[in-house]
MARBA-836721 format. One record per atom (N, C-alpha, C): residue number from 1; x, y, z. Coordinates in Angstrom, 2 decimals. Each point is the difference from the previous one (the first is absolute). Example, Ala and Ser with C-alpha at 12.3 -4.5 7.8 and 13.67 -1.06 7.14 Angstrom:
<nulos>
<k->1; X->13.19; Y->-5.69; Z->7.80>
<k->1; X->-0.89; Y->1.19; Z->0.00>
<k->1; X->0.90; Y->1.20; Z->0.00>
<k->2; X->-0.35; Y->1.05; Z->-0.72>
<k->2; X->0.82; Y->1.19; Z->0.06>
<k->2; X->-0.77; Y->1.09; Z->0.73>
</nulos>
This chain:
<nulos>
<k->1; X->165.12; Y->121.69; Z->107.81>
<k->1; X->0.53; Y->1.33; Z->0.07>
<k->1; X->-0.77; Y->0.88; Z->-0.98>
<k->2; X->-0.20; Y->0.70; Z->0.36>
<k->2; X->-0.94; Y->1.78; Z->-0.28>
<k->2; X->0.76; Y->1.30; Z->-0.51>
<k->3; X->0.45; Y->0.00; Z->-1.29>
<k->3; X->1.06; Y->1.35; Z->0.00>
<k->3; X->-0.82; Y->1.50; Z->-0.42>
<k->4; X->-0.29; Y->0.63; Z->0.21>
<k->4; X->-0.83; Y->1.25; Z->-0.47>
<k->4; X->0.87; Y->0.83; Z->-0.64>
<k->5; X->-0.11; Y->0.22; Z->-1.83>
<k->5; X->0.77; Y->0.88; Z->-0.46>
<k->5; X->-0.78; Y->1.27; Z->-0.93>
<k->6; X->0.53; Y->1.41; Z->0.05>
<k->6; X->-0.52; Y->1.01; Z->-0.04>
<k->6; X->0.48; Y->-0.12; Z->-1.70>
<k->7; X->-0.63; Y->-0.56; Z->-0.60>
<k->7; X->0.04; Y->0.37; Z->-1.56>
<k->7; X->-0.28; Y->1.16; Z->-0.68>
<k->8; X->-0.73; Y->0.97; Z->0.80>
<k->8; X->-0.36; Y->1.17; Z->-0.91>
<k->8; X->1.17; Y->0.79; Z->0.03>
<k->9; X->0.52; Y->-0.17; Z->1.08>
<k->9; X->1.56; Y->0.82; Z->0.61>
<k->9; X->0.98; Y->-0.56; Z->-1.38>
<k->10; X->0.07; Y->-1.28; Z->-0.01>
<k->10; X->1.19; Y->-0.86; Z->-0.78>
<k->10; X->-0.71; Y->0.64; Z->-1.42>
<k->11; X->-1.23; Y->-0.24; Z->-0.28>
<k->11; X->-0.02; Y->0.54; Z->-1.59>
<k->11; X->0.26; Y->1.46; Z->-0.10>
<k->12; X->-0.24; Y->0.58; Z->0.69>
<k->12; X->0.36; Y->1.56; Z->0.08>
<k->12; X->1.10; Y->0.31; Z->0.30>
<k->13; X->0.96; Y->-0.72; Z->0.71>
<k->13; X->1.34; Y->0.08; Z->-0.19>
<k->13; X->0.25; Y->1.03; Z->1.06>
<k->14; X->-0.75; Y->0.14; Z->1.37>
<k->14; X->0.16; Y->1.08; Z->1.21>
<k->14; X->-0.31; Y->-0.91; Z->1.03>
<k->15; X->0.34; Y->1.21; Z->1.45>
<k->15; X->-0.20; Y->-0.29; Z->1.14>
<k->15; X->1.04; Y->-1.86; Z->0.05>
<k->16; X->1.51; Y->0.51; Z->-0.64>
<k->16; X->0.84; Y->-1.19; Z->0.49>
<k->16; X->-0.13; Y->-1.50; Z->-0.31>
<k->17; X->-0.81; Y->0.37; Z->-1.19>
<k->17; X->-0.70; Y->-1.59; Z->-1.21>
<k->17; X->1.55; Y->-1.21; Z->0.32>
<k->18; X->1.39; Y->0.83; Z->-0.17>
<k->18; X->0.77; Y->-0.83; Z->-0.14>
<k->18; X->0.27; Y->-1.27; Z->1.03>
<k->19; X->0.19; Y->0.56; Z->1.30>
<k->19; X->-0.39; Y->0.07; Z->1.58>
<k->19; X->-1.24; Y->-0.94; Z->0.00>
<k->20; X->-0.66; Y->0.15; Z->-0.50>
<k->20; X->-1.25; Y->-0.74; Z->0.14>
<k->20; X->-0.26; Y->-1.25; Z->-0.68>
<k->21; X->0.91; Y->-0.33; Z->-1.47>
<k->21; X->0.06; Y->-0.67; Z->-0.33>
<k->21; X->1.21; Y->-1.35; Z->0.80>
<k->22; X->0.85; Y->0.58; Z->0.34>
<k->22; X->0.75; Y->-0.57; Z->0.82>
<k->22; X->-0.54; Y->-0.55; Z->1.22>
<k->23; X->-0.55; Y->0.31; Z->0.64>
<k->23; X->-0.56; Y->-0.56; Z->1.44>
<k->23; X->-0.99; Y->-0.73; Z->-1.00>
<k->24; X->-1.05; Y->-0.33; Z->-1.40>
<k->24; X->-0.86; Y->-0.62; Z->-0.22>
<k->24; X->1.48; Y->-1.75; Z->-0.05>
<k->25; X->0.62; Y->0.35; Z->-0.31>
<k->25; X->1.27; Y->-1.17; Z->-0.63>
<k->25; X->0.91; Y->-0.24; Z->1.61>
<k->26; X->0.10; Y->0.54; Z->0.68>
<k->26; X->0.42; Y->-0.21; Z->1.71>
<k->26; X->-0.95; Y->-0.80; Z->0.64>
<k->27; X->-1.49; Y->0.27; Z->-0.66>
<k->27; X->-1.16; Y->-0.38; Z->1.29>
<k->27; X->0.04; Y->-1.69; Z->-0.56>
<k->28; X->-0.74; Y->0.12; Z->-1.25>
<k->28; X->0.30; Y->-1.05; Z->-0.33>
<k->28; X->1.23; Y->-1.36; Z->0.32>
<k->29; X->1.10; Y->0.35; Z->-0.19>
<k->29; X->1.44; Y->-0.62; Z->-0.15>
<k->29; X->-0.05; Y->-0.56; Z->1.81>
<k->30; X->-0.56; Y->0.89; Z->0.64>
<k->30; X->-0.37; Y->-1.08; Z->1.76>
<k->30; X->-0.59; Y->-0.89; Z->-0.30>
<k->31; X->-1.29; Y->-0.19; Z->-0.58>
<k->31; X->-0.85; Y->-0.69; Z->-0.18>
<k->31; X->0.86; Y->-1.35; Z->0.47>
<k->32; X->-1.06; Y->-0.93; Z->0.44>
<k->32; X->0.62; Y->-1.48; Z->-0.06>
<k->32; X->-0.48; Y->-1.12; Z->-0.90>
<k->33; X->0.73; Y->-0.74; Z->-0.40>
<k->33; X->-0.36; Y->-0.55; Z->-1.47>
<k->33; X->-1.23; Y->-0.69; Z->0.06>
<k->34; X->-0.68; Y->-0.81; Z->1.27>
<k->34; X->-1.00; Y->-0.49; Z->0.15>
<k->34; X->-1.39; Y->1.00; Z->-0.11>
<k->35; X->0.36; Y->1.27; Z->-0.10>
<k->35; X->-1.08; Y->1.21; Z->0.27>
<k->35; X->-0.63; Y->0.30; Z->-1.36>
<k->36; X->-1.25; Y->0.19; Z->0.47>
<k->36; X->-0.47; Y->0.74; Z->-1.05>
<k->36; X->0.22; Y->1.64; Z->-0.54>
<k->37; X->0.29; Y->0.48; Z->-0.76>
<k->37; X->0.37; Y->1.23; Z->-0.52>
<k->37; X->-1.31; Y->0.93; Z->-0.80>
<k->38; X->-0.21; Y->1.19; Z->0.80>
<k->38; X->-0.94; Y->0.34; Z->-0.89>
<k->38; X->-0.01; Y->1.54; Z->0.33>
<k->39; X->0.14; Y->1.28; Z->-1.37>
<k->39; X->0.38; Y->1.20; Z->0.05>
<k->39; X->-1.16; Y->0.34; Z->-0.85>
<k->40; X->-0.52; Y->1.28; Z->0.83>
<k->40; X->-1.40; Y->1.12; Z->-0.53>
<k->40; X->0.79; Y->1.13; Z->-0.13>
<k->41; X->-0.79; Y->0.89; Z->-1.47>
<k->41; X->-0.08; Y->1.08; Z->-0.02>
<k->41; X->-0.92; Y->0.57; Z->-0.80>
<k->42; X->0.19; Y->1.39; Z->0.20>
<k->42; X->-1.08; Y->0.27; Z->-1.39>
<k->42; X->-0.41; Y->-0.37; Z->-1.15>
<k->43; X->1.10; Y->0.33; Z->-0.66>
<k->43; X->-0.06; Y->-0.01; Z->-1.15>
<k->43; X->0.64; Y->-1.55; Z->-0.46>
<k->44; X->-0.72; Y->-0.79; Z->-1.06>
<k->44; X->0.02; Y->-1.35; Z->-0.57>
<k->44; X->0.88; Y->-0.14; Z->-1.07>
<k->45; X->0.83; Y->-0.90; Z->0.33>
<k->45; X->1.26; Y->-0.39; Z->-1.30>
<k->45; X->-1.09; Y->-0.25; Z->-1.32>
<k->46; X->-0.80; Y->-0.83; Z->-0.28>
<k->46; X->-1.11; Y->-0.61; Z->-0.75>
<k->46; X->-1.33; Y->0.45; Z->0.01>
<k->47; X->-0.55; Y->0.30; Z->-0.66>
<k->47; X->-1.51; Y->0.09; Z->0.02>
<k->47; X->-0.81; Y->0.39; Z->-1.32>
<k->48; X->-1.15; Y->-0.80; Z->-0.14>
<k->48; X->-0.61; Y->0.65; Z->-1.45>
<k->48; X->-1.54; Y->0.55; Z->0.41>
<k->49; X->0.10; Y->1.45; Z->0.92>
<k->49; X->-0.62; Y->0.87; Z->0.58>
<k->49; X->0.25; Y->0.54; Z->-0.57>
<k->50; X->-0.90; Y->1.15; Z->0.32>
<k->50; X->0.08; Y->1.38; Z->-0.49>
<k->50; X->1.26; Y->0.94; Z->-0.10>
<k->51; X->1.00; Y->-0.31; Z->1.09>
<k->51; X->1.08; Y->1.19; Z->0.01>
<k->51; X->0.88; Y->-0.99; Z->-0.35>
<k->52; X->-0.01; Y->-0.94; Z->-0.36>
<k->52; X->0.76; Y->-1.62; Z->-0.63>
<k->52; X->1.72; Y->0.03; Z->1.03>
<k->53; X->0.95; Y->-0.88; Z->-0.13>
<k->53; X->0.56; Y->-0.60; Z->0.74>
<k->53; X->1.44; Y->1.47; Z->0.10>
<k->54; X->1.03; Y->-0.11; Z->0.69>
<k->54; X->1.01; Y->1.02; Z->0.38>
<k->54; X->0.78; Y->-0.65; Z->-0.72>
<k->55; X->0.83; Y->0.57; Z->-0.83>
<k->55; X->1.64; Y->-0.49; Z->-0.66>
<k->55; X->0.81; Y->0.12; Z->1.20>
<k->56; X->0.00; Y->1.74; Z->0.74>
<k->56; X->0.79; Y->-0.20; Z->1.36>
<k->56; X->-0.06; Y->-1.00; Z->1.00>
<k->57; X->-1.48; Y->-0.39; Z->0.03>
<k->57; X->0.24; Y->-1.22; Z->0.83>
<k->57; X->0.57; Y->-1.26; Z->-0.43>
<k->58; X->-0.25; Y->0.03; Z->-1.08>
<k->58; X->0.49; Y->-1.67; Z->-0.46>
<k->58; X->1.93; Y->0.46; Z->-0.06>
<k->59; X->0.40; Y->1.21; Z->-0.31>
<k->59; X->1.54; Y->0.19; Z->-0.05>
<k->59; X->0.60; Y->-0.16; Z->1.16>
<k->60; X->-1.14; Y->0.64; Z->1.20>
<k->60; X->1.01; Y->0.30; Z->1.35>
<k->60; X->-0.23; Y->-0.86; Z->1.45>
<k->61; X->-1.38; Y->-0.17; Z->-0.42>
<k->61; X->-0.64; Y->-0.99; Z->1.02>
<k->61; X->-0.15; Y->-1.31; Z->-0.38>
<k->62; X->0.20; Y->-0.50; Z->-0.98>
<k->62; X->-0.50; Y->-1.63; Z->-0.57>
<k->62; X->1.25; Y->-0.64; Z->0.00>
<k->63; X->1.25; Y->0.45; Z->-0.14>
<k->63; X->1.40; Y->-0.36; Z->0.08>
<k->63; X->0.45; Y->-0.65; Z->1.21>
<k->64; X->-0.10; Y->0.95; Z->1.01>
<k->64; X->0.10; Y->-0.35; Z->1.55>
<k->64; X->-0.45; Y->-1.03; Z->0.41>
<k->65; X->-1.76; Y->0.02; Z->-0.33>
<k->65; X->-0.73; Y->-0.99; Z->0.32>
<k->65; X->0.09; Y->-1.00; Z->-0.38>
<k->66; X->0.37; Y->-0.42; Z->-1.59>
<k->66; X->0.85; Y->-1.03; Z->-0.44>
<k->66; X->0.76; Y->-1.23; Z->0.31>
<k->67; X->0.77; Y->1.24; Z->0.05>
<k->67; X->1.71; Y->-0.31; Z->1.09>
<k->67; X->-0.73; Y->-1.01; Z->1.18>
<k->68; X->-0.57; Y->0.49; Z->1.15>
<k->68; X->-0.21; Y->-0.05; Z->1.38>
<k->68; X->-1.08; Y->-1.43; Z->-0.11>
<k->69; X->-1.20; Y->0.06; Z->-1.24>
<k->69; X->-0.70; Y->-1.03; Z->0.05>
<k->69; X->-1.18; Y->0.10; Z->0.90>
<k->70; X->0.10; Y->1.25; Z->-0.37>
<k->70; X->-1.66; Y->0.53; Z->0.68>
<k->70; X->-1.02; Y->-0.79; Z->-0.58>
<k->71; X->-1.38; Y->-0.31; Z->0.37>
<k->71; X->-0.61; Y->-0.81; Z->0.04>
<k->71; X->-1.32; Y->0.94; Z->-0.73>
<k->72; X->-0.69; Y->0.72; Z->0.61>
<k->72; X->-1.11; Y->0.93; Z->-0.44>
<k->72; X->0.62; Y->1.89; Z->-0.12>
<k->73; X->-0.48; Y->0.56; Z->-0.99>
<k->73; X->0.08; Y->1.17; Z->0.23>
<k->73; X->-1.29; Y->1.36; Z->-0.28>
<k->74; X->-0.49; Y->-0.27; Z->0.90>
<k->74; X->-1.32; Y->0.69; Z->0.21>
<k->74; X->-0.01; Y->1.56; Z->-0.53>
<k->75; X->-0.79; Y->0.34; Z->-0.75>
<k->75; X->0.20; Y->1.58; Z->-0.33>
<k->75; X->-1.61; Y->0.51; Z->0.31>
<k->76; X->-0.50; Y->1.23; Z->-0.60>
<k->76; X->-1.21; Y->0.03; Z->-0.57>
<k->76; X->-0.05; Y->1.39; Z->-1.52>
<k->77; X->-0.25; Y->1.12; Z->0.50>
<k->77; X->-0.14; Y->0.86; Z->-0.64>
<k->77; X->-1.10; Y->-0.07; Z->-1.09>
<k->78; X->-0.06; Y->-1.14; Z->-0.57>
<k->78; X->-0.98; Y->-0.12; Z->-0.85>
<k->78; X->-1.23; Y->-0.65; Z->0.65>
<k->79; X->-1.36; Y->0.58; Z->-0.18>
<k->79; X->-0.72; Y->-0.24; Z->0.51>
<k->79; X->-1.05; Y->-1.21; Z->-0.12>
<k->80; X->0.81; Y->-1.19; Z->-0.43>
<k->80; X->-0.47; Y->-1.11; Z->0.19>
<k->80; X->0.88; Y->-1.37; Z->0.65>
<k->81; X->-0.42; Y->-0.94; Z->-0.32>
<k->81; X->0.88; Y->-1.06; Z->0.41>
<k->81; X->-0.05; Y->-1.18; Z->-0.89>
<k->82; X->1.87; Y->-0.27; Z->0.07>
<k->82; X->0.45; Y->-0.27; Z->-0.96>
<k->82; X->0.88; Y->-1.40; Z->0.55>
<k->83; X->0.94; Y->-0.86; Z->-0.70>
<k->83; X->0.79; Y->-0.81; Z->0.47>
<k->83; X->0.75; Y->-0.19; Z->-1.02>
<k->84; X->1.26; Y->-0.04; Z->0.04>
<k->84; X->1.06; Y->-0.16; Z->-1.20>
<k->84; X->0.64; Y->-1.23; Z->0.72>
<k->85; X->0.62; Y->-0.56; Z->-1.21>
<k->85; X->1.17; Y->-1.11; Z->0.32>
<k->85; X->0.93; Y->-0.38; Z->-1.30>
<k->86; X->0.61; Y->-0.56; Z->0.00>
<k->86; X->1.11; Y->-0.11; Z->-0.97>
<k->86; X->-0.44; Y->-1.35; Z->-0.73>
<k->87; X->-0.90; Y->-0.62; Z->-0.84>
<k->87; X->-0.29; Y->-0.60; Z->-1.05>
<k->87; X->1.46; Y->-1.73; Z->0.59>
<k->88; X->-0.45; Y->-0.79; Z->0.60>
<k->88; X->1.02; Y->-1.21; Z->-0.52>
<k->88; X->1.45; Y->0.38; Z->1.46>
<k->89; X->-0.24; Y->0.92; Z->1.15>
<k->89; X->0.87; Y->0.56; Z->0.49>
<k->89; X->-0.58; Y->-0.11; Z->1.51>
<k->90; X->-0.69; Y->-0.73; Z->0.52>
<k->90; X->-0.49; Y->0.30; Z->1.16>
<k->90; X->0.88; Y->0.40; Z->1.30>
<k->91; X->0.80; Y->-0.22; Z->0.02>
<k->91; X->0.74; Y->0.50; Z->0.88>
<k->91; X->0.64; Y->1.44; Z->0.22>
<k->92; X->-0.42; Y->0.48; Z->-1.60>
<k->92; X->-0.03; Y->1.35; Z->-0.38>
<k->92; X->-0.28; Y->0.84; Z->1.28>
<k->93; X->-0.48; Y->1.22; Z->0.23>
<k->93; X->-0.68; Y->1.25; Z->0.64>
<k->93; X->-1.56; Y->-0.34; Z->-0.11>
<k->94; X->-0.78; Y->-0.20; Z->0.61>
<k->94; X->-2.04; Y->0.81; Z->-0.59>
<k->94; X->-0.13; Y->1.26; Z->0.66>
<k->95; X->-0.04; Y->0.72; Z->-1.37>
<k->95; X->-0.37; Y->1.73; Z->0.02>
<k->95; X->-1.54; Y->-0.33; Z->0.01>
<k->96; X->-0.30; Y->0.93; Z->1.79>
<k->96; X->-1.12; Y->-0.28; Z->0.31>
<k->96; X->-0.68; Y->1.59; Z->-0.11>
<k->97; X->-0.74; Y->0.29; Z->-0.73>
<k->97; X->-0.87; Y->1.31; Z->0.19>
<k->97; X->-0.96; Y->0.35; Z->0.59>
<k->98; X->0.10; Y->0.44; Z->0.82>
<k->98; X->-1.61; Y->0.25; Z->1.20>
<k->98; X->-0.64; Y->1.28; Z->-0.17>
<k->99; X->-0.29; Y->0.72; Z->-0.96>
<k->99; X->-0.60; Y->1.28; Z->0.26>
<k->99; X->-1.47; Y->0.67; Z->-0.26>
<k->100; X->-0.49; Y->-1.69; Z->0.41>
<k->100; X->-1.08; Y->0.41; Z->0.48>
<k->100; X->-0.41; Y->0.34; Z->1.40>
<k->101; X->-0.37; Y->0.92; Z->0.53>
<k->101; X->-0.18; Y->0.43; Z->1.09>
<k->101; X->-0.82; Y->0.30; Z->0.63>
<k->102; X->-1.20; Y->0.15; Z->-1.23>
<k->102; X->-1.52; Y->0.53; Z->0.35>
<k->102; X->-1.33; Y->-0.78; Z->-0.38>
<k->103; X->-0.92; Y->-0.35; Z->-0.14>
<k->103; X->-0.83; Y->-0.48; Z->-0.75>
<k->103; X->-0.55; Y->0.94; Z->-0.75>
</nulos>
């Protein structure tokens, strides 16, 4: 499963962030336990890039994902690529950063 969430909306706190966060915690919660789980957005809970990692994301989006046992959570914004994981936790989340886009 594939969830696409509008983080710039949720950190900016418009265009119905609340609403949006809810269907990210609905989409998920179908999921079936054998499935893989994996939610993109812009902006990256983690990162030691240039515009470095979101507090909003890790408050509003990393909770849910948590919960649900999402598997990868793909961002970019920063313009390299990156891979996070939780030290001793593998079953954790891998905050995946893709923002490279160009050569």
């Amino acid at each position: 499963m594939f969830v696409s969430v509008d983080t710039v909306s949720i950190d900016e706190d418009k265009n119905e962030a609340e609403a949006m966060k809810e269907l990210l915690d609905r989409e998920l919660a179908i999921a079936r336990e054998d499935e893989g789980k994996s939610v993109f957005g812009h902006y990256p809970c983690h990162s030691g890039g240039g515009h470095g990692g979101y507090q909003s994301m890790r408050e509003q989006i990393q909770p849910p994902m948590n919960a649900r046992n999402v598997d990868f959570y793909l961002a970019g914004h920063d313009h390299n690529l990156q891979h996070w994981g939780t030290r001793g936790s593998p079953a954790d989340i891998d905050h995946i950063i893709t923002g490279k886009a160009s050569l």
